[in-house]
C-alpha positions, 0 to 999 in steps of 0.5 A, a space after each residue: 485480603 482484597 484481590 487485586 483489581 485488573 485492568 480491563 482487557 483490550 479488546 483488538 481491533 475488528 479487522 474491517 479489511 480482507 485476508 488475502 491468500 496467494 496459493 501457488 501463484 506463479 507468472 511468466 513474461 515470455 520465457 522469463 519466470 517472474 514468480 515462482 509457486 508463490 504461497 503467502 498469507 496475509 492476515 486481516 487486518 495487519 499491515 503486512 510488508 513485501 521486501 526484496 531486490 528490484 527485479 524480484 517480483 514484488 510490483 508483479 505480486 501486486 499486479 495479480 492481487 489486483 487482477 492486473 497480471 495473468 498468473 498461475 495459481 489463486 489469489 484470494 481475498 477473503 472479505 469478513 463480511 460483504 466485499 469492501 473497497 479497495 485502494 492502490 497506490 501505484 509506485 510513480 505517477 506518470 502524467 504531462 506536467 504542462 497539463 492545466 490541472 489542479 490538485 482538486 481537478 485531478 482527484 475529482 477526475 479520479 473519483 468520479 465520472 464528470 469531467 476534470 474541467 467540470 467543477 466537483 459537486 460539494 460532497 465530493 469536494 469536502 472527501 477530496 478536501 479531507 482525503 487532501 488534509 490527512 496527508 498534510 496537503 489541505 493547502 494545496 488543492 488549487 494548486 497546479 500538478 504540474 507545479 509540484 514537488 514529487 513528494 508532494 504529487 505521492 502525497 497527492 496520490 496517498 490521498 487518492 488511495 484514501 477515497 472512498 476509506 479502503 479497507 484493503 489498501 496496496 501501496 507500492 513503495 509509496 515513501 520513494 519519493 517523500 520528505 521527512 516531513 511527508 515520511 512523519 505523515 506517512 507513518 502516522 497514516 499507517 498507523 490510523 489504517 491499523 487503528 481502523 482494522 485495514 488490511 494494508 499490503 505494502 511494499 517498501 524498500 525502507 527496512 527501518 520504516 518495515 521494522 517500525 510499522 509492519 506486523 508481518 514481513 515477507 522478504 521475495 524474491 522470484 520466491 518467498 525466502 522468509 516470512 514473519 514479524 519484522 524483529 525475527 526476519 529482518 536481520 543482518 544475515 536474512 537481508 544480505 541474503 535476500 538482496 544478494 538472491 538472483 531474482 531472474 525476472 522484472 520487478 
């Protein structure tokens, strides 16, 4: 008898972003305790969701892995070869809406150093334009910022965080303020970051969303109360709990 033919293995994705490990971080805000002994370690290459109450810290973790807070402990990112790019996109963006700016304006300012009344040079419009077409928003380049809807302006800044390509991405509840539509884009977006080997660090308050697209999830509060893949953390019991937990800090 023959043996039976196997199908050939799937190789898995070569991460090309970072591992991050936070070791005993720890921030204060005068005399108020914002993070407390944090150990967390995200995997390289893996979306990995950071849940938890307003007020627990989530945004301020994000802070010291960009270097943004002063903070006890390390935060570490481990690079799997030369250090690679790093894109953020911040929970709200706050600007003057009377501003005569377009969308292509304001990501050219963004991106490079001429100035926003100057027109983009072509290799930096074509990035824009296409950064601009993966979140569904090619159409409105010329469009005024002022003029747009606040799902349409995250997408705007979905779009920012994608040029040049991360390889370490940091999204802070960045599906706050979508549609369905810009929702369906989203997840679609995350799942063509995995499919690239990005590490993506993401807060977000959308457990459906966490269960659907994460590979890991931590639920924090002032501490880590529990870690793990989304389908054994995020039941009724843990969730209850963690938003029930008194973060005693600022988000």
């Amino acid at each position: 008898m023959n043996a039976p033919v196997l199908p050939p293995a799937v190789s898995p994705v070569a991460a090309r972003g970072p591992a991050v490990a936070f070791e005993r971080v720890s921030l204060l805000l005068g005399r108020t305790q914002i993070l407390a002994g944090i150990d967390l370690s995200i995997e390289a290459g893996t979306v990995h969701a950071i849940v938890g109450p307003n007020g627990g810290g989530k945004s301020s973790l994000v802070r010291c892995l960009l270097g943004q807070a002063p903070h006890g402990g390390t935060v570490r990112i481990d690079w799997p070869g030369a250090p690679g790019r790093i894109g953020y996109v911040p929970q709200a963006l706050e600007f003057d809406r009377g501003l005569p700016m377009t969308v292509m304006d304001f990501l050219s300012a963004l991106v490079t150093q001429r100035p926003a009344f100057l027109p983009p040079k072509a290799p930096v419009r074509a990035a824009i334009l296409a950064a601009l077409a993966e979140v569904g928003m090619e159409g409105k380049a010329g469009r005024r910022m002022g003029a747009l809807s606040g799902g349409e302006r995250q997408r705007v800044m979905l779009a920012q965080g994608l040029m040049p390509a991360p390889d370490l991405l940091v999204l802070d509840e960045p599906m706050a303020a979508l549609d369905e539509a810009g929702a369906l884009i989203f997840e679609t977006l995350v799942g063509a970051l995995a499919a690239r080997g990005t590490t993506v660090v993401w807060i977000e308050h959308d457990l459906a969303a966490v269960r659907r697209l994460a590979d890991r999830v931590t639920g924090l509060s002032r501490g880590v109360l529990f870690d793990g893949v989304p389908e054994a953390e995020l039941t009724p019991e843990r969730v209850l709990a963690l938003f029930s937990h008194r973060a005693g800090g600022a988000a």
